[in-house]
Backbone atoms as SQL, in Angstrom:
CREATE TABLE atoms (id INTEGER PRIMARY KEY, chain TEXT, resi INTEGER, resn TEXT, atom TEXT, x REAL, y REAL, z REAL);
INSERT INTO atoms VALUES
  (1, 'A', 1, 'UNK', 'N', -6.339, 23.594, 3.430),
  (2, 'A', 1, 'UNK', 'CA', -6.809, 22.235, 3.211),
  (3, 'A', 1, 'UNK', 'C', -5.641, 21.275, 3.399),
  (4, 'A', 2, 'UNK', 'N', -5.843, 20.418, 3.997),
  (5, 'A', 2, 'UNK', 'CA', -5.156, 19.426, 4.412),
  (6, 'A', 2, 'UNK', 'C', -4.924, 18.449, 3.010),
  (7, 'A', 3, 'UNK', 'N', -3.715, 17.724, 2.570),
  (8, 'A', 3, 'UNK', 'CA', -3.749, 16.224, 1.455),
  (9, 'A', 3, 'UNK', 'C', -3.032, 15.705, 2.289),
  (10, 'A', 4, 'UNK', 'N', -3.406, 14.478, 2.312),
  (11, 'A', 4, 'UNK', 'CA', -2.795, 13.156, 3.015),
  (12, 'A', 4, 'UNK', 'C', -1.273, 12.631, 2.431),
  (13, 'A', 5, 'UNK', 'N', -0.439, 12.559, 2.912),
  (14, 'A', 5, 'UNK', 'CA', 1.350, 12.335, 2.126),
  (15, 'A', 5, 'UNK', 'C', 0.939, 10.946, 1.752),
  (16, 'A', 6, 'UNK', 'N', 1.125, 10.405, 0.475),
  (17, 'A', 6, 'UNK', 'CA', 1.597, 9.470, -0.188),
  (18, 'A', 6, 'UNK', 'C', 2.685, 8.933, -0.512),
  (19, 'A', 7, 'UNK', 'N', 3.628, 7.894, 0.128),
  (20, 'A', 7, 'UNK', 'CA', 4.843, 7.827, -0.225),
  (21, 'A', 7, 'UNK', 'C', 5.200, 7.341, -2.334),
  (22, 'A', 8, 'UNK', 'N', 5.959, 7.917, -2.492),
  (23, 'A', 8, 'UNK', 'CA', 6.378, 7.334, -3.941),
  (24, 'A', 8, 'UNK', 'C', 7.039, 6.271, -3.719),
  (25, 'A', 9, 'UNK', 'N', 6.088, 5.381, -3.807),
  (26, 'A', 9, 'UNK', 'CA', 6.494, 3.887, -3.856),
  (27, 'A', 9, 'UNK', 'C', 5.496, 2.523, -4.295),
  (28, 'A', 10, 'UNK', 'N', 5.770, 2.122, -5.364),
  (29, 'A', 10, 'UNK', 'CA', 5.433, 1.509, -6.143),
  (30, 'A', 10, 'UNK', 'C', 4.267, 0.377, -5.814),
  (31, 'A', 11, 'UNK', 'N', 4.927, -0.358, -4.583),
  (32, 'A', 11, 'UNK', 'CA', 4.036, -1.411, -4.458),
  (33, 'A', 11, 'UNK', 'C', 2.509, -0.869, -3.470),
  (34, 'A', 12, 'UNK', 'N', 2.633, 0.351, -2.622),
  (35, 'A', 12, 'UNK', 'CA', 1.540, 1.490, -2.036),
  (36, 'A', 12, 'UNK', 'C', 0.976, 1.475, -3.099),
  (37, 'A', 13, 'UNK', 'N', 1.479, 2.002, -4.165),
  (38, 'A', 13, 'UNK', 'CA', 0.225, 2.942, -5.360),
  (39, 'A', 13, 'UNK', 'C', -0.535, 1.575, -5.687),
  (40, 'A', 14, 'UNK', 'N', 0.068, 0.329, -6.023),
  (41, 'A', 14, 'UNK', 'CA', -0.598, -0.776, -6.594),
  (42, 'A', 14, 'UNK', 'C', -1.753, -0.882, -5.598),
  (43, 'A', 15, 'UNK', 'N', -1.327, -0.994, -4.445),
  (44, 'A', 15, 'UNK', 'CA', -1.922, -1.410, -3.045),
  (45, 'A', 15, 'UNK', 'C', -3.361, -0.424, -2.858),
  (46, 'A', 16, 'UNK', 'N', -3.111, 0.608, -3.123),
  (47, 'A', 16, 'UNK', 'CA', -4.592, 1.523, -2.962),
  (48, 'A', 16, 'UNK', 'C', -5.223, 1.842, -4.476),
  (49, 'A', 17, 'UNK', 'N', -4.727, 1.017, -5.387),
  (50, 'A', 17, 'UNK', 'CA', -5.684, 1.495, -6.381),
  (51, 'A', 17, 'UNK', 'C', -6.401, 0.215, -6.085),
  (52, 'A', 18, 'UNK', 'N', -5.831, -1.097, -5.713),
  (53, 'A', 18, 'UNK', 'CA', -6.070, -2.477, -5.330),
  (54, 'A', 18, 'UNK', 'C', -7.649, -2.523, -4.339),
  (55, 'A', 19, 'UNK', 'N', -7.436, -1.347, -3.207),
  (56, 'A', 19, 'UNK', 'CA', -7.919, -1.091, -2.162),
  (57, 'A', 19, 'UNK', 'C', -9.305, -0.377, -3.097),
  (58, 'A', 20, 'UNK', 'N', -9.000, 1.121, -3.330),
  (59, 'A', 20, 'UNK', 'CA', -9.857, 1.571, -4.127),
  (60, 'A', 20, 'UNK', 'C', -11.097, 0.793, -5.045),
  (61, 'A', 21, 'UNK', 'N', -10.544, -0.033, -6.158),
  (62, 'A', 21, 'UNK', 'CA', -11.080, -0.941, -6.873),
  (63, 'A', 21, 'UNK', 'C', -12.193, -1.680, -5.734),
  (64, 'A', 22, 'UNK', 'N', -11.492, -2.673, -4.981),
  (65, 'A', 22, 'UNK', 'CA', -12.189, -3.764, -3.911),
  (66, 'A', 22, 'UNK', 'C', -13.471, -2.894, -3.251),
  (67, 'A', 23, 'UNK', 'N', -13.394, -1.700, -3.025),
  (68, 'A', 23, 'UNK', 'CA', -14.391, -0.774, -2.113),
  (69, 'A', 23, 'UNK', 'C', -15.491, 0.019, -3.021),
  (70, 'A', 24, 'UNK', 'N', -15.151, -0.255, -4.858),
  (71, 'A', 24, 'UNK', 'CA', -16.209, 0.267, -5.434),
  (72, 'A', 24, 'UNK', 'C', -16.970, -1.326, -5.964),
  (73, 'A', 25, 'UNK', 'N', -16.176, -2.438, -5.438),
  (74, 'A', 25, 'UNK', 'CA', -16.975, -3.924, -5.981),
  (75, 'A', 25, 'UNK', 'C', -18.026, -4.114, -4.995),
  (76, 'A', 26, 'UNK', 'N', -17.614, -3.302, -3.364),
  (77, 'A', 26, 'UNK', 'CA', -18.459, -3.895, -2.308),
  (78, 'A', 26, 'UNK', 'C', -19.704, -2.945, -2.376),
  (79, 'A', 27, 'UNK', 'N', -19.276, -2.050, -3.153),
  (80, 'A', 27, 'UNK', 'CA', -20.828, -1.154, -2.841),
  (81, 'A', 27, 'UNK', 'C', -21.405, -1.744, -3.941),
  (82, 'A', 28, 'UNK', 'N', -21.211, -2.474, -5.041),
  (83, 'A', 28, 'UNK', 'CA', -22.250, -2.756, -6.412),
  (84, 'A', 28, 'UNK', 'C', -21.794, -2.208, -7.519),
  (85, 'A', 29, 'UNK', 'N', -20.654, -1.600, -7.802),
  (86, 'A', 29, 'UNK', 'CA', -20.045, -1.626, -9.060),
  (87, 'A', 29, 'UNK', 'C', -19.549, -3.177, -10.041),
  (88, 'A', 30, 'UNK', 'N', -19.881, -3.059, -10.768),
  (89, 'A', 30, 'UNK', 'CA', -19.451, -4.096, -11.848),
  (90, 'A', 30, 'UNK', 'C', -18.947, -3.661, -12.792),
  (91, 'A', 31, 'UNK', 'N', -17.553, -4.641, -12.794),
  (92, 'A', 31, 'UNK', 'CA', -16.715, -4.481, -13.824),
  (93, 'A', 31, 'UNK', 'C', -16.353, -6.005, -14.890),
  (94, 'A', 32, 'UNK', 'N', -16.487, -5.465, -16.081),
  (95, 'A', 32, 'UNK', 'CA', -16.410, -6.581, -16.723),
  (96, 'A', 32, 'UNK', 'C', -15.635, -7.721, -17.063),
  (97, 'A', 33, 'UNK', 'N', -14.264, -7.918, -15.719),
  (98, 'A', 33, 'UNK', 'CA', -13.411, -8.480, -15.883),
  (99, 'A', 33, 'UNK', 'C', -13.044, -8.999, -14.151),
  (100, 'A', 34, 'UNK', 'N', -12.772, -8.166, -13.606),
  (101, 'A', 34, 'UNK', 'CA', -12.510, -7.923, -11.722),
  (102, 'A', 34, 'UNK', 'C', -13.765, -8.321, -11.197),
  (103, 'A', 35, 'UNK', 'N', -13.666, -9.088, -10.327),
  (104, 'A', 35, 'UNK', 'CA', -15.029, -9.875, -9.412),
  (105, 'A', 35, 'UNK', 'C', -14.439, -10.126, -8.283),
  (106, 'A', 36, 'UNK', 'N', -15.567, -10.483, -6.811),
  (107, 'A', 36, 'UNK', 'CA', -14.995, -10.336, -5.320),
  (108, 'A', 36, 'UNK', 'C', -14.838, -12.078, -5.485),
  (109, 'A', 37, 'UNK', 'N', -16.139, -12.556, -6.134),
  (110, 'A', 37, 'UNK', 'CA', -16.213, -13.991, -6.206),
  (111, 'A', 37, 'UNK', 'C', -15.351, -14.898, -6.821),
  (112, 'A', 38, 'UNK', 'N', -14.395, -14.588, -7.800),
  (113, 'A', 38, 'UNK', 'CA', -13.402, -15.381, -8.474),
  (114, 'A', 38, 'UNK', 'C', -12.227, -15.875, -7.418),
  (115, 'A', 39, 'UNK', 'N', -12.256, -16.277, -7.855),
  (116, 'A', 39, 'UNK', 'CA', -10.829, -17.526, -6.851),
  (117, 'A', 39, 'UNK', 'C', -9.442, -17.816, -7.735),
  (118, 'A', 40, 'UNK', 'N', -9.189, -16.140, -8.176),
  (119, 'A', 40, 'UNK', 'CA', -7.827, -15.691, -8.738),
  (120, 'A', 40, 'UNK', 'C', -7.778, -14.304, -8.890),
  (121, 'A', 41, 'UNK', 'N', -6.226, -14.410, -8.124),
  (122, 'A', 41, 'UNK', 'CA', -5.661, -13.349, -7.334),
  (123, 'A', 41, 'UNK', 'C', -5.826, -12.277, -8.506),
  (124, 'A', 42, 'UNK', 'N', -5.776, -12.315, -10.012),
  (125, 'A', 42, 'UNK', 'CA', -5.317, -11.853, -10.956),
  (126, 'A', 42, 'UNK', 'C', -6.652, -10.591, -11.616),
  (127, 'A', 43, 'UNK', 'N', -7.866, -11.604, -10.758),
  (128, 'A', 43, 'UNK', 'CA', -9.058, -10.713, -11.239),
  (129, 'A', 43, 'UNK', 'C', -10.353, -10.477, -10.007),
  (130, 'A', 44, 'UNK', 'N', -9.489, -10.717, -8.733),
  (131, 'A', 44, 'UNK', 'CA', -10.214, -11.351, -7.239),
  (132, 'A', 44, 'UNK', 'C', -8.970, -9.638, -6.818),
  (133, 'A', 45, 'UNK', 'N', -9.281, -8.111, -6.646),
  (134, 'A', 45, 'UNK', 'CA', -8.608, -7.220, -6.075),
  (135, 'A', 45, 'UNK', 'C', -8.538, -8.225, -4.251),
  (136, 'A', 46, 'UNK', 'N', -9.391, -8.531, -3.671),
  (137, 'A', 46, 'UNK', 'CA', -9.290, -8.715, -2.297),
  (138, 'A', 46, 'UNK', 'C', -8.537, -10.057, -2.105),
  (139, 'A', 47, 'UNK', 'N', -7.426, -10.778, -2.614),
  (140, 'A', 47, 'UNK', 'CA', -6.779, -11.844, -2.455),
  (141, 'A', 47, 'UNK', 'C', -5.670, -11.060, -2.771),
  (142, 'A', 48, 'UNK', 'N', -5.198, -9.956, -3.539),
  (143, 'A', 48, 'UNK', 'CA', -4.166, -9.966, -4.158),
  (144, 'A', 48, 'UNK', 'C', -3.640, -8.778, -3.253),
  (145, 'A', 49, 'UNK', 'N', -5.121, -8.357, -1.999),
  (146, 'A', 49, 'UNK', 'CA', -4.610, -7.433, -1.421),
  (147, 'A', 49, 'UNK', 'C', -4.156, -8.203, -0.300),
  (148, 'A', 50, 'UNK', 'N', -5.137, -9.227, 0.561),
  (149, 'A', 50, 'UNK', 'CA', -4.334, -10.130, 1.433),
  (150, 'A', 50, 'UNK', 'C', -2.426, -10.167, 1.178),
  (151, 'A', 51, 'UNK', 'N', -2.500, -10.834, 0.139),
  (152, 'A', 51, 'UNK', 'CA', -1.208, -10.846, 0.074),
  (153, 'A', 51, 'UNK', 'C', -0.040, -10.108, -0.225),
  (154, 'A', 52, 'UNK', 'N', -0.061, -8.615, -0.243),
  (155, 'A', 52, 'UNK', 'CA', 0.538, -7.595, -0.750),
  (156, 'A', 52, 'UNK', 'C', 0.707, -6.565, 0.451),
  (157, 'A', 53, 'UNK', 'N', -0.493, -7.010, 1.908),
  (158, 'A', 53, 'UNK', 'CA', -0.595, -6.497, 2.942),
  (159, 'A', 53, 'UNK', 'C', 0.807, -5.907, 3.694),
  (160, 'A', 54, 'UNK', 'N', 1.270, -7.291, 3.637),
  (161, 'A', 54, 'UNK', 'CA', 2.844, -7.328, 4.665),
  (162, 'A', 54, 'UNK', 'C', 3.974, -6.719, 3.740),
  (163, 'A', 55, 'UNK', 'N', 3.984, -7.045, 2.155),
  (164, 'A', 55, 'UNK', 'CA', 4.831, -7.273, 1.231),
  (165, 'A', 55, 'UNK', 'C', 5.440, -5.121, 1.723),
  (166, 'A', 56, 'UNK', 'N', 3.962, -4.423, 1.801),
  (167, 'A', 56, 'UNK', 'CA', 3.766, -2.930, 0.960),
  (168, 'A', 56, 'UNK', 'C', 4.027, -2.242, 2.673),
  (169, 'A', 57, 'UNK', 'N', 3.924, -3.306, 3.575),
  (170, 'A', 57, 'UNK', 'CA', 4.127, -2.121, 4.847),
  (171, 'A', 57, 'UNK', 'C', 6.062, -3.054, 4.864),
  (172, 'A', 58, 'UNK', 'N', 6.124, -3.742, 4.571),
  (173, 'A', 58, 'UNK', 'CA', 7.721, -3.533, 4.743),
  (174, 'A', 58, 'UNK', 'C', 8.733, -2.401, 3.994),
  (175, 'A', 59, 'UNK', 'N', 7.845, -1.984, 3.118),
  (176, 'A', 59, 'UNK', 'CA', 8.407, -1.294, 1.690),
  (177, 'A', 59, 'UNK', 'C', 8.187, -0.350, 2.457),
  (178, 'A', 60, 'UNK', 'N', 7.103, 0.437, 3.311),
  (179, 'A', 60, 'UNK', 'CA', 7.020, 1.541, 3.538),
  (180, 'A', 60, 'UNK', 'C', 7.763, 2.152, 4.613),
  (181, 'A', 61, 'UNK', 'N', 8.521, 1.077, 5.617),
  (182, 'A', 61, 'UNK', 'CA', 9.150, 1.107, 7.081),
  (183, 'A', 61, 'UNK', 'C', 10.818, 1.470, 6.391),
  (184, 'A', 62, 'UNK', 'N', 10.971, 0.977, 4.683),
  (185, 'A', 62, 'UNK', 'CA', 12.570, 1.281, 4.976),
  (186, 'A', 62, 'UNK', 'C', 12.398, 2.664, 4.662),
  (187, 'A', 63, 'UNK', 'N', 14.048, 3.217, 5.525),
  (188, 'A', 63, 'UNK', 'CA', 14.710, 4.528, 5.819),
  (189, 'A', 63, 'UNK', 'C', 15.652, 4.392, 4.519),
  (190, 'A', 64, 'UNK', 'N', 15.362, 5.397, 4.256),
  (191, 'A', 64, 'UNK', 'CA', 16.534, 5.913, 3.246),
  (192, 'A', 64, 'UNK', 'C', 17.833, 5.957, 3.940),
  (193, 'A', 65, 'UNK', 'N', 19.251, 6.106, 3.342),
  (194, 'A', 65, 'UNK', 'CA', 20.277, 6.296, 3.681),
  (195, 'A', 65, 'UNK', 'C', 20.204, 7.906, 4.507),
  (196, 'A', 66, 'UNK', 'N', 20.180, 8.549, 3.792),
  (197, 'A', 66, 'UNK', 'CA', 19.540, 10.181, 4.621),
  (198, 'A', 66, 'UNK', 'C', 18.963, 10.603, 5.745),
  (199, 'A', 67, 'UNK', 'N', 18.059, 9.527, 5.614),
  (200, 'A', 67, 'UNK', 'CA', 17.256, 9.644, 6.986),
  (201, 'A', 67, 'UNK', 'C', 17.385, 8.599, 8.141),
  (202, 'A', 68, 'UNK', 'N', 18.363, 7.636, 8.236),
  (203, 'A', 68, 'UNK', 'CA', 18.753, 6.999, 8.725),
  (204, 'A', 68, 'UNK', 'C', 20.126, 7.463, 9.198),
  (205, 'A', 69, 'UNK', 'N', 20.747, 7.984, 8.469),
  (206, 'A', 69, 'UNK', 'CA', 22.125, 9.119, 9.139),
  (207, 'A', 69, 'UNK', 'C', 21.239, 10.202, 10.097),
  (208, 'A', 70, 'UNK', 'N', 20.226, 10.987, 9.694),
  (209, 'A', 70, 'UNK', 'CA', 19.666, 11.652, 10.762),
  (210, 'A', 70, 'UNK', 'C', 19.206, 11.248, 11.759),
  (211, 'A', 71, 'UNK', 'N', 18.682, 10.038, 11.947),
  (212, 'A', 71, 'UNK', 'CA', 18.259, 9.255, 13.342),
  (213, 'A', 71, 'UNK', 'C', 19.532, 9.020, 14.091),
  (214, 'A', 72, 'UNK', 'N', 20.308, 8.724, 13.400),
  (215, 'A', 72, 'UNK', 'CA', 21.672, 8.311, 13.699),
  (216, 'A', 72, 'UNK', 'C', 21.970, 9.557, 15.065),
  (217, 'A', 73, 'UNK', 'N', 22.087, 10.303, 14.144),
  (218, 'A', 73, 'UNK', 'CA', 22.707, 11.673, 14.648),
  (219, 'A', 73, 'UNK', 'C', 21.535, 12.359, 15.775),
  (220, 'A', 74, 'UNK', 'N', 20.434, 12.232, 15.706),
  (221, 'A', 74, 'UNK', 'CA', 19.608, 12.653, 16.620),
  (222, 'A', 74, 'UNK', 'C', 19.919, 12.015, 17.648),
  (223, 'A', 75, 'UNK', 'N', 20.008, 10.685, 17.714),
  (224, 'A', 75, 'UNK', 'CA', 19.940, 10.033, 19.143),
  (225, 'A', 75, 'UNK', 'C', 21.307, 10.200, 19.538),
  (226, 'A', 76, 'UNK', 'N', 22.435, 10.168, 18.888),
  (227, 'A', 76, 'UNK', 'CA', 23.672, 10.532, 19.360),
  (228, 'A', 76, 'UNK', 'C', 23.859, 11.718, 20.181),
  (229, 'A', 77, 'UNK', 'N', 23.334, 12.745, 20.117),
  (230, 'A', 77, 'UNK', 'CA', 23.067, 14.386, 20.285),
  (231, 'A', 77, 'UNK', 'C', 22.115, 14.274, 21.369),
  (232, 'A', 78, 'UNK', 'N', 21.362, 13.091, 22.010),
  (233, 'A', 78, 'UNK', 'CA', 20.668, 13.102, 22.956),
  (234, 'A', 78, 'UNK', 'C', 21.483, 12.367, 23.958),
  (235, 'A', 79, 'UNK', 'N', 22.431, 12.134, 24.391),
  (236, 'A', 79, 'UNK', 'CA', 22.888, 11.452, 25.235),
  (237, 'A', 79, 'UNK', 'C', 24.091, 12.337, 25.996);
C-alpha cells in the first residue's frame, strides 16, 4: 500500500486540515462556529486558505542545508 509523504512542516499541516475542514462545509456539514459564508478569515476555512496558498508552497520549496550540499555536489559530478 502506497501513503502519500507529508512534509513536517507546520504551515502544510494547518493548510490541509484548513483544506480538509472547507471540503466537509461544501458537501453539507455544519459546524457550529466555521461557515463558507462569513466574511472572516478566522471562521471563513476558504479565505484563510486563499491566503496561506503562496505563504505554505514557499515553505515547502526550501532545501535544507543537507540537501542543498547534495544538489550541490550532484551537478558538480555531472560536468
Amino acid at each position: 500500500m502506497d501513503v502519500p509523504l507529508i512534509y513536517n512542516n507546520g504551515p502544510l499541516k494547518k493548510y490541509l486540515k484548513l483544506y480538509v475542514l472547507k471540503q466537509m462545509l461544501l458537501r453539507g456539514y455544519k459546524h457550529p462556529v466555521v461557515s463558507l459564508t462569513a466574511n472572516n478569515p478566522y471562521t471563513n476555512p476558504a479565505i484563510e486558505l486563499d491566503r496561506m496558498r503562496i505563504q505554505v508552497r514557499v515553505s515547502c520549496n526550501k532545501f535544507s542545508n543537507d540537501r542543498r550540499e547534495n544538489i550541490t555536489t550532484i551537478l558538480r559530478t555531472l560536468e
